[in-house]
C-alpha positions as CSV (number, residue, x, y, z in Angstrom):
1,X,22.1,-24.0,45.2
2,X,24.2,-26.0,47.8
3,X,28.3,-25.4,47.3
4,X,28.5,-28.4,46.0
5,X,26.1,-28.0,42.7
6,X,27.6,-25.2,41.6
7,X,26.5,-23.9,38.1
8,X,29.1,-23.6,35.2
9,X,30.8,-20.2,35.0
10,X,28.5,-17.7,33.6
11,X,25.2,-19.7,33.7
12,X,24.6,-18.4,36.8
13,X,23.3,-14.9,35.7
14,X,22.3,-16.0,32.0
15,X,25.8,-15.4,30.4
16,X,26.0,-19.1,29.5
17,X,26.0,-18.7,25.4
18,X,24.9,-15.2,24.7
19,X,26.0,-15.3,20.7
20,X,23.5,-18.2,20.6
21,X,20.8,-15.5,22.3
22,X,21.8,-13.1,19.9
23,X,21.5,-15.1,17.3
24,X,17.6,-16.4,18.1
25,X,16.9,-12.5,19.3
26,X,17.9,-11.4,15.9
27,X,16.4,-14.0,14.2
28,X,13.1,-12.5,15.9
29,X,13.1,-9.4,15.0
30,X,14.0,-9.9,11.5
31,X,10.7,-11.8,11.6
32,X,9.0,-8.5,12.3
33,X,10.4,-6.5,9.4
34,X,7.6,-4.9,6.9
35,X,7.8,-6.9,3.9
36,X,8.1,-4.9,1.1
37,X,4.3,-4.6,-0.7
38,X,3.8,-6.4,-4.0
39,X,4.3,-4.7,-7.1
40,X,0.8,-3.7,-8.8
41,X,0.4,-6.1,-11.4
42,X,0.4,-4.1,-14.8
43,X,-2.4,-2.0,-15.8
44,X,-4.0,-1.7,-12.1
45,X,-4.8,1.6,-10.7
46,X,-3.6,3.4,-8.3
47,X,-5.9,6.5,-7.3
48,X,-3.2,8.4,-5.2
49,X,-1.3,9.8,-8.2
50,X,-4.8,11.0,-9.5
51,X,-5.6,13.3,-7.4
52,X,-2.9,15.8,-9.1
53,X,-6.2,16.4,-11.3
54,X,-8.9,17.4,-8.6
55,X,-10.3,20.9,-9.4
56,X,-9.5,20.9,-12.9
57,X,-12.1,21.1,-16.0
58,X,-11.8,17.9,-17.7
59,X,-10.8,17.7,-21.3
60,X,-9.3,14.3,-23.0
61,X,-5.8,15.2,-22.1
62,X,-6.7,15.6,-18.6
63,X,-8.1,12.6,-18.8
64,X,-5.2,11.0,-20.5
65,X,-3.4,12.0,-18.0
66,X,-4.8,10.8,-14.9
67,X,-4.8,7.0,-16.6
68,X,-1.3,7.4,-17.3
69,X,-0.4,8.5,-13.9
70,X,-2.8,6.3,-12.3
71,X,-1.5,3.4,-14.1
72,X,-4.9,2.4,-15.1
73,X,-6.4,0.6,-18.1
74,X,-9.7,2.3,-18.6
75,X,-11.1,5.8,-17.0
76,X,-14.9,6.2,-16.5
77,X,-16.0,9.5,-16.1
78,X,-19.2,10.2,-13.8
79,X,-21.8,13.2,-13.8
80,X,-24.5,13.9,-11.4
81,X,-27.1,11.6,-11.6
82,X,-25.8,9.4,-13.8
83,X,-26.4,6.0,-13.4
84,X,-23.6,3.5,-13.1
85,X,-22.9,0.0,-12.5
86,X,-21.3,-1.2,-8.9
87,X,-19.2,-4.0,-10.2
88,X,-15.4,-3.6,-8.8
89,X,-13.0,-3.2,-11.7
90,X,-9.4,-3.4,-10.2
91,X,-8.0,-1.2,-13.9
92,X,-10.4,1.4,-13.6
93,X,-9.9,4.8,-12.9
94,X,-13.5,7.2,-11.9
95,X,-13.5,10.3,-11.9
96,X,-16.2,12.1,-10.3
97,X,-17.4,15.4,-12.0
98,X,-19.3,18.1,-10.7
99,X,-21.8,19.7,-13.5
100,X,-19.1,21.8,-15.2
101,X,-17.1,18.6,-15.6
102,X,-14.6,19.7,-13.1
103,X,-13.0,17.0,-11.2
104,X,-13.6,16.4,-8.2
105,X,-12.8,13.4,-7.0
106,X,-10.9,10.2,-8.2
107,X,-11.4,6.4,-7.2
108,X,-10.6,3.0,-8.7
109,X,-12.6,0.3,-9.2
């Protein structure tokens, strides 16, 4: 810059409007805040909470059980070699059992 163009006070080093930079910074970052997820819609499970009943011998409160704290609709209980169909259903608790109907593992769909 020649003597005579001289910039306004501040602007030189990038201290022109820094609220306004502030303002656009935050603005950014509040763009990458994690959204809070979507509340399960009623009745859909959520396998997490099931897994309190791995390694235990079913029986129909055990069962009851896991659907409550799965939030589930509907549990389907699975043996060895039984045979199943694949369709995804979104309510649906399984639970695996090994051939002493012990749990041993627990899935929606």
């Amino acid at each position: 810059m020649s003597p005579r163009t001289r910039a306004p006070q501040g602007a030189r080093h990038g201290h022109g409007r820094p609220a306004a930079g502030c303002l656009v910074l935050a603005a950014a970052l509040a763009g990458c805040a994690s959204p809070e997820p979507p509340p399960r819609p009623a009745g859909e499970c959520d396998a997490g909470p099931a897994h309190t009943v791995v390694g235990r011998r079913l029986t129909p409160e055990l069962q009851e059980e896991a659907r409550a704290i799965s939030g589930a609709e509907i549990v389907r209980t699975l043996v060895p070699g039984q045979v199943i169909t694949m369709e995804f259903n979104p309510r649906r608790l399984n639970l695996q059992l090994n051939r002493d109907y012990v749990v041993t593992r627990a899935t929606c769909g």
